[in-house]
C-alpha positions in Angstrom: 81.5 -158.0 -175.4 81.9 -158.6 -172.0 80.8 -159.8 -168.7 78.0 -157.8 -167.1 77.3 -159.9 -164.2 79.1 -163.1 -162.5 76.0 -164.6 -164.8 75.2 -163.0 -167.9 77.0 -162.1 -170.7 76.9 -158.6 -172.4 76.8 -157.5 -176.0 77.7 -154.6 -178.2 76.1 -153.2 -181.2 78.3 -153.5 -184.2 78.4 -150.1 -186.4 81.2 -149.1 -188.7 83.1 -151.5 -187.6 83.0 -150.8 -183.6 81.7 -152.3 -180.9 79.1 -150.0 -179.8 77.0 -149.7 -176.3 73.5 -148.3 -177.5 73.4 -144.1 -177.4 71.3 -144.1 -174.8 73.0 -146.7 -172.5 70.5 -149.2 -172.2 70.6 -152.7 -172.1 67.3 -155.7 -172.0 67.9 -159.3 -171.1 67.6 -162.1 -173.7 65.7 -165.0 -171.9 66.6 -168.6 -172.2 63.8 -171.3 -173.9 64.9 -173.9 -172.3 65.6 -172.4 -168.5 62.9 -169.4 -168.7 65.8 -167.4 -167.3 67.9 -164.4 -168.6 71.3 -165.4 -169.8 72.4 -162.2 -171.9 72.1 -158.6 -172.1 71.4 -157.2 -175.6 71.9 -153.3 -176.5 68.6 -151.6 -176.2 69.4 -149.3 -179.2 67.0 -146.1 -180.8 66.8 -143.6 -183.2 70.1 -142.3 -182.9 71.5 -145.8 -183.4 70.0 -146.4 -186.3 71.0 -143.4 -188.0 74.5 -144.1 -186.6 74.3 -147.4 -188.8 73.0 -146.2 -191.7 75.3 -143.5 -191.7 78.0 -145.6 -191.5 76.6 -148.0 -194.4 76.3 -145.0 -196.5 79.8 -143.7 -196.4 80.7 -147.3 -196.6 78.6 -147.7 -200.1 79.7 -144.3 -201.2 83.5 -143.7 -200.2 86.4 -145.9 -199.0 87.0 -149.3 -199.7 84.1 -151.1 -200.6 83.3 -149.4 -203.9 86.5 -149.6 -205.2 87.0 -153.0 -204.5 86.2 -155.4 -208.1 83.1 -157.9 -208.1 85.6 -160.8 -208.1 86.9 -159.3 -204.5 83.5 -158.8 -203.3 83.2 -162.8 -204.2 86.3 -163.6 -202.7 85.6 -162.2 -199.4 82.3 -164.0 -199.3 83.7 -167.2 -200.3 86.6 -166.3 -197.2 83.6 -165.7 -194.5 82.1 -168.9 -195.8 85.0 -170.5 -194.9 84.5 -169.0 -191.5 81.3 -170.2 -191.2 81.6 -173.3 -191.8 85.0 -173.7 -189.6 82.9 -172.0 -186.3 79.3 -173.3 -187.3 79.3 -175.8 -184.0 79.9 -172.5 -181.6 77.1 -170.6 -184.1 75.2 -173.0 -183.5 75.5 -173.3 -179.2 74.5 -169.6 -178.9 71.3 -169.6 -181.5 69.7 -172.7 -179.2 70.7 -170.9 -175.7 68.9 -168.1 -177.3 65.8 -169.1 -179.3 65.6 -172.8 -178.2 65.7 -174.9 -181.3 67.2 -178.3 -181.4 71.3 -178.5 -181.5 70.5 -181.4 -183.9 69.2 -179.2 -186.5 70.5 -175.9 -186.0 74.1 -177.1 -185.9 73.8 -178.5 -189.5 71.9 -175.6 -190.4 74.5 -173.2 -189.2 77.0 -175.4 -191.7 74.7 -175.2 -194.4 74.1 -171.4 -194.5 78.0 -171.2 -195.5 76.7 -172.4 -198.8 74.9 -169.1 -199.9 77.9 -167.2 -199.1 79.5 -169.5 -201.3 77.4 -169.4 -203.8 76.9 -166.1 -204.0 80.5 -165.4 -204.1 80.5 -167.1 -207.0 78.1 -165.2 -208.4 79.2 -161.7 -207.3 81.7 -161.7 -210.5 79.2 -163.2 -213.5 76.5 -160.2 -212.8 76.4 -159.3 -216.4 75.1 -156.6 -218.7 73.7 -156.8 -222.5 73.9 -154.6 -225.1 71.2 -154.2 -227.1 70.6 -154.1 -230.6 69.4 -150.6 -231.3 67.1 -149.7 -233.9 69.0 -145.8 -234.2 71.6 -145.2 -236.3 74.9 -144.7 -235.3 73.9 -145.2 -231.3 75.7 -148.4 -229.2 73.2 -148.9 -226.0 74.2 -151.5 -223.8 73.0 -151.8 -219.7 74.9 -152.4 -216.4 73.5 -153.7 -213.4 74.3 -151.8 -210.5 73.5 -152.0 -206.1 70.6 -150.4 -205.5 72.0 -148.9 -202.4 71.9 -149.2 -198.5 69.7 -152.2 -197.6 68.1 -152.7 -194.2 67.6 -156.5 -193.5 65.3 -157.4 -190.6 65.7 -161.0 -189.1 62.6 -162.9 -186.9 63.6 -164.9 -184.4 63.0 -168.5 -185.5 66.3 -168.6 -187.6 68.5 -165.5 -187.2 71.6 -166.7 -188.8 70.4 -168.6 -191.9 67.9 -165.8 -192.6 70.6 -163.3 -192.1 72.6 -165.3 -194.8 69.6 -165.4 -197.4 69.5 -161.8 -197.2 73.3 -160.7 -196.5 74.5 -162.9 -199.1 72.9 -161.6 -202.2 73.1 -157.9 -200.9 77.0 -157.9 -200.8 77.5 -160.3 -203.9 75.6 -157.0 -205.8 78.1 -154.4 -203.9 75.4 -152.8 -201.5 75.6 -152.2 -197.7 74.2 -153.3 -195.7 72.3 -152.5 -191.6 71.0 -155.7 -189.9 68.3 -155.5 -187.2 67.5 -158.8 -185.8 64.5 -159.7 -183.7 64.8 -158.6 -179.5 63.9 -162.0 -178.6 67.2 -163.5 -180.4 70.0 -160.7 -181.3 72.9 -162.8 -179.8 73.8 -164.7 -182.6 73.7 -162.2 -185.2 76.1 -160.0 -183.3 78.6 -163.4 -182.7 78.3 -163.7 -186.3 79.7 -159.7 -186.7 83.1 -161.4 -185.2 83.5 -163.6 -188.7 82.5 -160.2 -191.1 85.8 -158.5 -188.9 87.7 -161.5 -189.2 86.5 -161.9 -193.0 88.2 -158.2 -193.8 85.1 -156.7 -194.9 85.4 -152.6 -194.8 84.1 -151.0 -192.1 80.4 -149.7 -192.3 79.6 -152.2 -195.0 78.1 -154.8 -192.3 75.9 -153.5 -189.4 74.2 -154.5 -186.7 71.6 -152.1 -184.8 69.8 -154.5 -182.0 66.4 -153.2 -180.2 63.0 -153.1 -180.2 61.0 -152.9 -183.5 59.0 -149.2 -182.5 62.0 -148.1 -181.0 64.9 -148.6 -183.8 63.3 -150.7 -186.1 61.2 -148.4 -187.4 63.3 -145.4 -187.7 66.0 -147.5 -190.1 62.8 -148.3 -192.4 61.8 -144.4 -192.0 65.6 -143.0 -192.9 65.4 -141.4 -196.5 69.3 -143.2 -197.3 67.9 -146.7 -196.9 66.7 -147.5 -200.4 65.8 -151.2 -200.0 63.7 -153.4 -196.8 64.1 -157.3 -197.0 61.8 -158.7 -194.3 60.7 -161.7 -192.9 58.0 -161.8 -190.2 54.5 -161.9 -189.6 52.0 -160.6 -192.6 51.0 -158.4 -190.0 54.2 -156.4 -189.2 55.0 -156.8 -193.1 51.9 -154.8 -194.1 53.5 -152.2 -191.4 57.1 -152.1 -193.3 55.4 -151.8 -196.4 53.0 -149.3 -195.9 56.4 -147.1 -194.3 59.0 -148.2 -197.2 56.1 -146.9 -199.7 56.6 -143.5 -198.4 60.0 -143.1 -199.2 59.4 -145.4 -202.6 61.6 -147.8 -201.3 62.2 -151.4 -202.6 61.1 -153.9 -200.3 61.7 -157.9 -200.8 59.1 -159.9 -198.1 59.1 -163.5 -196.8 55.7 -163.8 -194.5 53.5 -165.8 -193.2 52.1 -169.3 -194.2 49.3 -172.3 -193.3 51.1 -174.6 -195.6 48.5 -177.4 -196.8 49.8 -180.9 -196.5 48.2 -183.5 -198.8 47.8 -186.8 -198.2 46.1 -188.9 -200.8 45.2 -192.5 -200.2 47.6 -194.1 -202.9 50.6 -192.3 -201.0 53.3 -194.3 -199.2 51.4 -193.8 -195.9 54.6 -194.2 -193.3 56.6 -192.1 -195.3 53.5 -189.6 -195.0 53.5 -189.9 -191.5 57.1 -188.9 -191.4 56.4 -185.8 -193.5 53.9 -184.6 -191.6 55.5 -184.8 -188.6 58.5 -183.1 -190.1 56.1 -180.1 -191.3 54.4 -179.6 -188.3 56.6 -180.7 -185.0 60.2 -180.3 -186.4 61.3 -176.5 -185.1 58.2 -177.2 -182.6 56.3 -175.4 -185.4 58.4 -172.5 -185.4 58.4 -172.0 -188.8 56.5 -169.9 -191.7 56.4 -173.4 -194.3 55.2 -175.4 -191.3 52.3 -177.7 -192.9 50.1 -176.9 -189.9 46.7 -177.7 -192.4 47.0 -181.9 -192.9 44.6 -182.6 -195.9 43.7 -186.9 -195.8 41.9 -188.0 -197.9 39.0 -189.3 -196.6 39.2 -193.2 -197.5 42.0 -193.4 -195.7 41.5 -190.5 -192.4 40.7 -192.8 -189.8 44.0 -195.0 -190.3 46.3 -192.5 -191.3 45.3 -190.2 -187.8 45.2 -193.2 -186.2 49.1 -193.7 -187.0 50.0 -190.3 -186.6 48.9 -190.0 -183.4 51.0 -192.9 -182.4 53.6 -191.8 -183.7 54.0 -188.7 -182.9 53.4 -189.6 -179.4 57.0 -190.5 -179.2 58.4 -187.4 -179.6 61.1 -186.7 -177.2 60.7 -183.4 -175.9 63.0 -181.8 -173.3 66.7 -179.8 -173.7 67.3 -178.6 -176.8 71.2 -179.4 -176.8 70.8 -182.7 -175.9 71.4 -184.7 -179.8 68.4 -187.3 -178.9 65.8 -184.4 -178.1 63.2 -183.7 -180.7 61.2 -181.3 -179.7 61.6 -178.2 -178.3 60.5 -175.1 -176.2 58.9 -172.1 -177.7 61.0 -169.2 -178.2 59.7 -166.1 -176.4 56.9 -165.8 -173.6 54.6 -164.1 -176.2 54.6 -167.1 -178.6 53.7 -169.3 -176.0 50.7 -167.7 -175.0 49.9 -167.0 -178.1 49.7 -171.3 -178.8 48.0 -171.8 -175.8 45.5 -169.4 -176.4 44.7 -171.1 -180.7 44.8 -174.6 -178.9 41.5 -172.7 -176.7 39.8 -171.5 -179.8 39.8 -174.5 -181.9 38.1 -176.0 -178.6 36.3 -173.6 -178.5 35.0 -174.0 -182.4 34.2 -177.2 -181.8 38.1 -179.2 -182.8 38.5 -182.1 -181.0 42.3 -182.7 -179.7 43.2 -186.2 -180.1 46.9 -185.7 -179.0 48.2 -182.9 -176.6 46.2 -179.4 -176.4 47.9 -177.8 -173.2 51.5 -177.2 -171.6 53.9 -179.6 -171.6 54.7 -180.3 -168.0 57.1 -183.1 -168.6 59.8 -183.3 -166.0 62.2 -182.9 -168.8 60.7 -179.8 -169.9 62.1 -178.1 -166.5 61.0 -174.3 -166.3 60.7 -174.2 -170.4 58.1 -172.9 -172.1 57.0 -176.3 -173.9 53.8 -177.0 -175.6 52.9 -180.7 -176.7 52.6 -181.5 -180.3 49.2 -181.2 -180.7 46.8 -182.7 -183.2 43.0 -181.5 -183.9 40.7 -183.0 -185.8 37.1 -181.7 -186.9 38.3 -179.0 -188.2 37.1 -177.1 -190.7 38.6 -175.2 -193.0 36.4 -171.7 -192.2 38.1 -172.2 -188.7 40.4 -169.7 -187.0 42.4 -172.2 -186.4 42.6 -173.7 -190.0 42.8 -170.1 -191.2 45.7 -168.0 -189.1 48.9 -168.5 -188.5 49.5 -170.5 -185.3 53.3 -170.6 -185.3 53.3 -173.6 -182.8 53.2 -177.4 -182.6 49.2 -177.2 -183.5 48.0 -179.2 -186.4 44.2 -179.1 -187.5 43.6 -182.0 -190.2 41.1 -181.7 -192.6 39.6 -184.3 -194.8 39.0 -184.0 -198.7 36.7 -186.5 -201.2 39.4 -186.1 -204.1 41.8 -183.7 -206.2 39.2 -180.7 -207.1 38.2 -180.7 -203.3 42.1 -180.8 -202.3 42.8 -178.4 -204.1 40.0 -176.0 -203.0 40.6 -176.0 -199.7 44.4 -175.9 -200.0 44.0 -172.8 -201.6 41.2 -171.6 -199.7 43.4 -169.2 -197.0 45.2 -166.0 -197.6 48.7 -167.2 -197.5 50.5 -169.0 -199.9 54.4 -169.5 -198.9 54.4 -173.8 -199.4 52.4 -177.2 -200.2 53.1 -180.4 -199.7 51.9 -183.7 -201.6 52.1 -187.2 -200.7 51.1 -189.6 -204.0 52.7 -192.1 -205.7 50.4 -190.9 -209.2 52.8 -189.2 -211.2 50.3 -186.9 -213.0 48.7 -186.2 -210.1 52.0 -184.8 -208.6 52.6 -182.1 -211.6 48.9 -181.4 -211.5 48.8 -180.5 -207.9 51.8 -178.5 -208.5 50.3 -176.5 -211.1 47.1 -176.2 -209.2 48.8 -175.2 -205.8 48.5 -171.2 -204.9 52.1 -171.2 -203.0 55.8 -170.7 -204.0 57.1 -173.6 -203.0 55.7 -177.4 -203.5 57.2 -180.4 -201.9 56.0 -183.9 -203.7 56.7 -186.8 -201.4 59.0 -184.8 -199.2 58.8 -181.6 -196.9 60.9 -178.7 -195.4 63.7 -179.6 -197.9 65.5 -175.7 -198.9 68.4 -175.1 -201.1 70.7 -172.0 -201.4 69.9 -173.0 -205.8 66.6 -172.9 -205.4 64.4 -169.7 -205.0 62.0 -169.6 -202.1 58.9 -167.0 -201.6 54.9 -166.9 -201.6 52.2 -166.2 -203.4 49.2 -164.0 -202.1 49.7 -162.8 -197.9 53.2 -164.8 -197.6 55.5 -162.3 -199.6 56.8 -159.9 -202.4 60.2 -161.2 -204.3 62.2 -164.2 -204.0 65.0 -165.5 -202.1 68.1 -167.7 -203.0 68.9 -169.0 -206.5 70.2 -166.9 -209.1 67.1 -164.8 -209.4 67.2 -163.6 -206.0 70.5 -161.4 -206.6 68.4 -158.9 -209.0 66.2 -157.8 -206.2 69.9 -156.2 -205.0 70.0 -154.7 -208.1 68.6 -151.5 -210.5 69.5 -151.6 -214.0 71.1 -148.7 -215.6 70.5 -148.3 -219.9 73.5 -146.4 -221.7 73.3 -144.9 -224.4 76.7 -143.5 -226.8 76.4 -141.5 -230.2 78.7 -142.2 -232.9 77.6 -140.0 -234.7 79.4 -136.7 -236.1 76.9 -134.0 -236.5 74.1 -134.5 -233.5 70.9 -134.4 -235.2 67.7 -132.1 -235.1 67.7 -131.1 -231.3 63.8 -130.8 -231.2 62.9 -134.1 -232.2 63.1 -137.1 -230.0 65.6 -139.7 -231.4 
């Protein structure tokens, strides 16, 4: 890395352990939230790039180091980049908000946090056991082994690089596979900073990669390449149904967080203000930019009026404006696309017939600057067939949506394609586990919201994902299992029959 220009600051692609310029020499800026401006230059890599990196991750997987090195190694370099992590999460931190615009606040304990996973699964790199199993032939001893499935090609979205890069990277090297990163063009930065720790870590060369680019360009040609043998994706429903419809063609695995339009709901014995705290913290924490984001708000309906009422009124104070500043709350929208893309949902629920009771247009705060700020919005009159109630918004929009009692909350909760979270607000105990049962989504928050654990596994149901992530589950979907058999025998039995 170094300067391009008296202003912005250039990056290399890291394959095989080098700091590569992309094969064809091209660069693309990486804008600013906050400022609208360019304040990086990002390797514009392509076909030949990504075949570089998986290349390099195969002879990494298959030769050298890496293989040789035992599971309680593999664990104790994790544990040793955790301890990076955590000691440089502050500077982690600085560069993910100049590059996709979330809040310092958060993203700086986030950045701590996601040492955790490497922790954990350093722990857990060494306690990946096999079983023998009691065989029903004579003289045989079978037992299994659970063994990396190979070069796996992790591809990061924007709205948190580093954390999602953890829930994938983690797990993949506790199991002994290699790994090619391609993070999203609109926030690469961070992820290459990050490649600075795996040197500093010792990791072997080829074993971490980082190919940076568009999605048509590079992205796709690393999902196409017949050494890859696993995809773990999070995005859109939309690009995942791309990935998996190329991964199937080479029989690869693929693991998938997607999309969401997480219900979140309210029932009239809940505690109301701590309600009104969840909701906001579903729907206007990350300004929306999130795939659990409880953009559907379910009241109900003996207690709409006052609940909106407050809601409104609270959420009116939200401090909007730079995201490094501690005090600031919400935030600009990472890329230009996404920002047109909330503007133009906030026109077609007006246009259904939603009435906006709190924002609905541009923020043009003077604290917003040159940004690209929407205000938290809130619509209600929504219905549940709405566009807006349906599709994924990714923005500070919420459409609430009253219910007459559990049956009815329950319906229209589940009544969208995705599936990824829920959330509850009762104080009825067996309401709570019944709402959990009842709930069509992988994760269900009672009295509480947004809360994720590196223990815990996280995924959907239905359009928001295949597999799991996290928790000791998650570490199988790195995994293929491998049955041996041994005779003990001394004369091998008739050839032509099947033993």
């Amino acid at each position: 890395m170094s300067p391009a220009t008296a202003t912005l600051t250039r990056y290399k692609m890291f394959i095989g352990g080098e700091w590569l310029e992309a094969a064809g020499g091209k660069y693309f800026p990486s804008d600013n939230p906050f400022t609208g401006k360019p304040w990086a230059e990002i390797p514009r890599g392509g076909a030949e790039d990504a075949t570089r990196a998986i290349e390099a991750a195969h002879k990494a997987l298959t030769s050298g180091e890496w293989p040789k090195l035992t599971a309680t190694r593999r664990g104790a370099l994790l544990r040793k980049l955790g301890d990076l992590i955590a000691d440089k999460s502050k500077d982690l931190a600085a560069i993910e908000v100049r590059d996709n615009g979330k809040l310092f606040a958060e993203m700086s304990a986030q950045t701590a946090y996601m040492a955790q996973w490497y922790y954990y699964y350093g722990g857990l790199a060494d306690k990946i056991e096999g079983h023998v199993i009691p065989s029903d032939k004579p003289d045989t001893f079978n037992y299994t082994r659970y063994e990396p499935v190979g070069v796996v090609v992790g591809i990061i979205p924007w709205n948190s690089p580093l954390l999602l890069v953890a829930w994938k990277l983690a797990p993949a090297l506790a199991a002994g596979n290699t790994v090619v990163l391609k993070p999203s063009e609109y926030t690469s930065a961070s992820v290459l900073e990050f490649m600075k720790l795996i040197e500093q870590a010792g990791f072997p060369p080829g074993v971490v990669n980082v190919v940076t680019g568009f999605g048509a360009e590079v992205g796709t040609p690393l999902v196409e390449h017949p050494k890859v043998a696993k995809i773990a994706f999070t995005g859109s429903d939309a690009t995942g149904q791309k990935i998996y419809a190329a991964a199937a063609k080479g029989l690869k695995r693929v693991s998938m967080e997607l999309g969401g339009k997480s219900p979140n709901i309210v029932f009239d014995d809940a505690h109301l203000d701590n309600a009104i705290k969840g909701v906001i913290s579903g729907i206007f924490a990350a300004t929306g930019q999130t795939c659990i984001a409880g953009s559907r708000l379910l009241v109900q309906q003996s207690i709409h009026d006052e609940f909106v009422e407050k809601l409104v009124a609270f959420a009116k104070t939200a401090k909007m404006g730079d995201p490094m500043n501690m005090d600031t709350q919400v935030g600009p929208v990472t890329n230009p696309p996404q920002f047109e893309k909330i503007l133009n949902y906030i026109d077609i629920a007006k246009g259904e017939g939603a009435k906006a009771v709190l924002g609905g247009a541009r923020a043009t705060r003077p604290e917003c600057g040159n940004g690209w700020f929407v205000e938290p919005t809130i619509f209600t009159g929504v219905k549940n067939s709405m566009r807006i109630a349906q599709e994924e918004v990714f923005g500070p929009v919420l459409s609430v949506i009253p219910f007459k009692d559990e049956d009815e909350a329950i319906a229209i909760g589940n009544d969208v394609v995705f599936g990824l979270a829920a959330g509850v607000w009762t104080q009825n105990m067996r309401r709570a586990f019944t709402m959990a049962e009842k709930l069509q989504a992988g994760t269900v928050w009672v009295n509480t919201y947004r809360a994720v654990s590196y223990l815990s596994p996280f995924g959907g149901y239905k359009r928001s994902g295949i597999g799991r992530e996290s928790g000791q589950e998650m570490i199988k979907e790195y995994l293929q299992t491998k049955s041996v058999w041994i005779s003990t025998a001394t004369e091998v039995p008739n050839p032509f029959i099947m033993r």
